[in-house]
C-alpha positions, 0 to 999 in steps of 0.5 A: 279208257275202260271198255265200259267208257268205249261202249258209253260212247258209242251209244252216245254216238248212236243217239246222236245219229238216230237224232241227226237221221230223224231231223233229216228224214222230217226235212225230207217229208217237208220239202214240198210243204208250203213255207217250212224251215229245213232244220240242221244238227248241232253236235257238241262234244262231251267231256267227263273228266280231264285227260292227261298224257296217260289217261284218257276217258271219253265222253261221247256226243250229244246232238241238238236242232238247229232252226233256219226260220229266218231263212228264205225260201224261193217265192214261186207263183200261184193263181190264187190271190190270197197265197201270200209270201213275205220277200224279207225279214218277218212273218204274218201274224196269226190269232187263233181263233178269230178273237184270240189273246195269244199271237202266233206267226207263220211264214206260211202264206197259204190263206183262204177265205172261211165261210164268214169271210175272214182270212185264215191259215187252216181252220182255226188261225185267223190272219192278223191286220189294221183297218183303214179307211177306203184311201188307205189310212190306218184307222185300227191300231196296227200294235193291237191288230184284229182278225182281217175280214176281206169277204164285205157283202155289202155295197161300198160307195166312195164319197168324193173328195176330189175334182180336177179341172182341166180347161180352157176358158177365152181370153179375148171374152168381154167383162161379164161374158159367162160360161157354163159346165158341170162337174159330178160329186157323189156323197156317202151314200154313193149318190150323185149330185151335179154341181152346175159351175160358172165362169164369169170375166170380172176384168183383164186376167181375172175371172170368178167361178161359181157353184151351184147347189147340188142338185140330184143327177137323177131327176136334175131338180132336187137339191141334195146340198150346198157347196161353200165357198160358193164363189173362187176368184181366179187370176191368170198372168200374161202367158194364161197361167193360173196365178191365184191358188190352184186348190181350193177345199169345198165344204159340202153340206148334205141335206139328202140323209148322208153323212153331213158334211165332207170335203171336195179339194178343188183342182184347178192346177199349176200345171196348165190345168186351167188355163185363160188363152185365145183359142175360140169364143168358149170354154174348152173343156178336156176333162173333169175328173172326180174320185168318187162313185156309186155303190157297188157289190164286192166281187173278190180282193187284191193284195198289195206288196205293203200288205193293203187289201183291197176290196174290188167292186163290181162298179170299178173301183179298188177299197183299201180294208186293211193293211196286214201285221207283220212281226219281226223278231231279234232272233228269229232262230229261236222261236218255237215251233208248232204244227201246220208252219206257226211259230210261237215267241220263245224267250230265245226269240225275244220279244217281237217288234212293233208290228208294222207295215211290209216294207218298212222297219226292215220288215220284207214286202208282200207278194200275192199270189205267190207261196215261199218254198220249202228250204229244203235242198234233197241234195243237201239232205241226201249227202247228210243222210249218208253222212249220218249212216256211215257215222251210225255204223261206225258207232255200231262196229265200236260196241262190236269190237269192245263186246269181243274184248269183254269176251275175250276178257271173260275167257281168259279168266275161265 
């Protein structure tokens, strides 16, 4: 081997030092950043010739990075209900800008809320999801997502779409004895109309339920709609059991300016709900329960762990908005990495899969207010530092020793 080649790799060795420190150094300013991935050094040898038992010539050392993206860091809590973290596979998708065509990825959790009330990552990435209706169901397309706009200034109503009964009607009433009670519903617009309900004995276990008009609670005289079937027919066994369908769907026609027509499910219940036994001479109502309620103003969201967002209101009640995209990818290692924690898919990545719920399709789940940690171990970083040093310096004493052999070699021909 010439000394020429010695020094060669040498100075590959250095290089491939000074990577491995600069690598080392960058983990080291990132480990308090908010969802970095530590990354290690790769080295590989170099071989410019083969070598025999007589010849040997090196050719030194190259270094390459290597990413742990797919690597979790430790989930510590915050106070802040929009730090998010993903416990698993997959990563939050970003756009940036709010209407841009290119998705990027981050594992970085640290939204806030911009001033027109859409959820960012820094200034410019807008966090990426799917609508959904106020129960929760996707009304967006979770393949197509668009930016999440949590801050919803307007009021909300929730429309019924239930009501559970749960009473106690006399069995020792007369044919033709009535009863009578009431039940609140509220339509689209968040109003409410009372529905006056009647219990009338037709004959031995049987009874039939009849619904008045909706009629405005505030005045009690105005009719706001009409609610078919008008009348449920109700049978009980031997025991006061209900024994004909438990649920029954009302159709609610609205005549009061919202929206026309919804759907009220009935439940009587197969549970004891409603039942026909001799405990007095009237009805015994224990509770009358519907989902609905009148308009209120937003007060901040909630995130749940499948990534649904919920508006809250100052009335009470918890909206489901939007459910959060999740990417995952075949080989996470390989995407490209960006500023300010994003990721960008690579053809070493793959492409990504189906954006998804959190929590399926082996996707991680959502942890709000929390923050994924650095995966950064100083210890760890510390140890290679030193590693790399020792390395460098011995690289460094090799050019020494063949710079005084070529000086040697210079005077002994002088």
């Amino acid at each position: 081997m010439s000394l020429a080649g010695a020094m060669n790799t040498a100075v590959s060795a250095l290089k491939a030092q000074s990577q491995a420190l600069s690598m080392i150094s960058n983990n080291l300013a990132n480990s308090s950043t908010t969802g970095y991935k530590g990354v290690t050094t790769s080295f590989a040898t170099l071989v410019t010739q083969q070598y025999s038992t007589t010849a040997y010539t090196g050719g030194g050392v190259t270094s390459s990075v290597r990413q742990n993206v797919d690597a979790q860091g430790l989930i510590e809590a915050t106070s802040n209900s929009t730090d998010l973290a993903l416990d698993g596979n997959g990563f939050f998708v970003l756009s940036y800008g709010q209407n841009g065509n290119e998705d990027f990825y981050t594992r970085d959790g640290e939204f806030s809320i911009n001033d027109e009330g859409y959820l960012v990552l820094g200034d410019n990435y807008y966090v990426q999801g799917a609508a959904t209706d106020a129960y929760g169901n996707i009304t967006g397309n979770i393949a197509n997502p668009e930016s999440v706009k949590v801050n919803i200034n307007d009021k909300q109503p929730i429309p019924t779409t239930e009501e559970v009964i749960k009473a106690n009607i006399p069995s020792s009433a007369a044919v033709g004895d009535t009863f009578s009670t009431s039940m609140e519903v509220f339509d689209s617009q968040g109003g409410s109309s009372t529905v006056a309900m009647t219990f009338t004995k037709t004959g031995t276990n049987t009874w039939d339920l009849t619904l008045g008009d909706l009629v405005s609670t505030t005045d009690g005289t105005t009719t706001t709609g009409t609610l078919s079937p008008a009348t449920i027919s109700l049978t009980f066994d031997g025991t006061g059991k209900l024994t004909s369908d438990a649920t029954t769907d009302l159709t609610a026609t609205w005549t009061n300016g919202a929206t026309a027509t919804s759907t009220i499910t009935l439940d009587l219940g197969d549970e004891g709900n409603l039942t026909q036994q001799n405990s007095g001479t009237d009805i015994n109502i224990t509770s009358i329960v519907g989902d609905g309620a009148v308009a209120g103003s937003y007060t901040g969201v909630e995130i749940g762990s499948d990534g649904t967002i919920y508006a809250n209101y100052d009335n009470g009640l918890q909206v489901s908005i939007y459910k959060l995209a999740i990417a995952t990818f075949p080989n996470p290692d390989g995407l490209s990495a960006m500023s300010n924690g994003v990721y960008e898919q690579s053809t070493s990545s793959g492409q990504h899969n189906v954006y998804c719920v959190a929590g399926e399709d082996g996707t991680g789940t959502v942890k709000s207010s929390s923050l994924e940690s650095s995966t950064v171990d100083t210890g760890d970083e510390f140890t290679r530092m030193i590693v790399a040093q020792q390395a460098y310096s011995a690289a460094s004493q090799v050019i020494n020793t063949a710079k005084d052999m070529y000086d040697d070699l210079i005077a002994a021909i002088r």
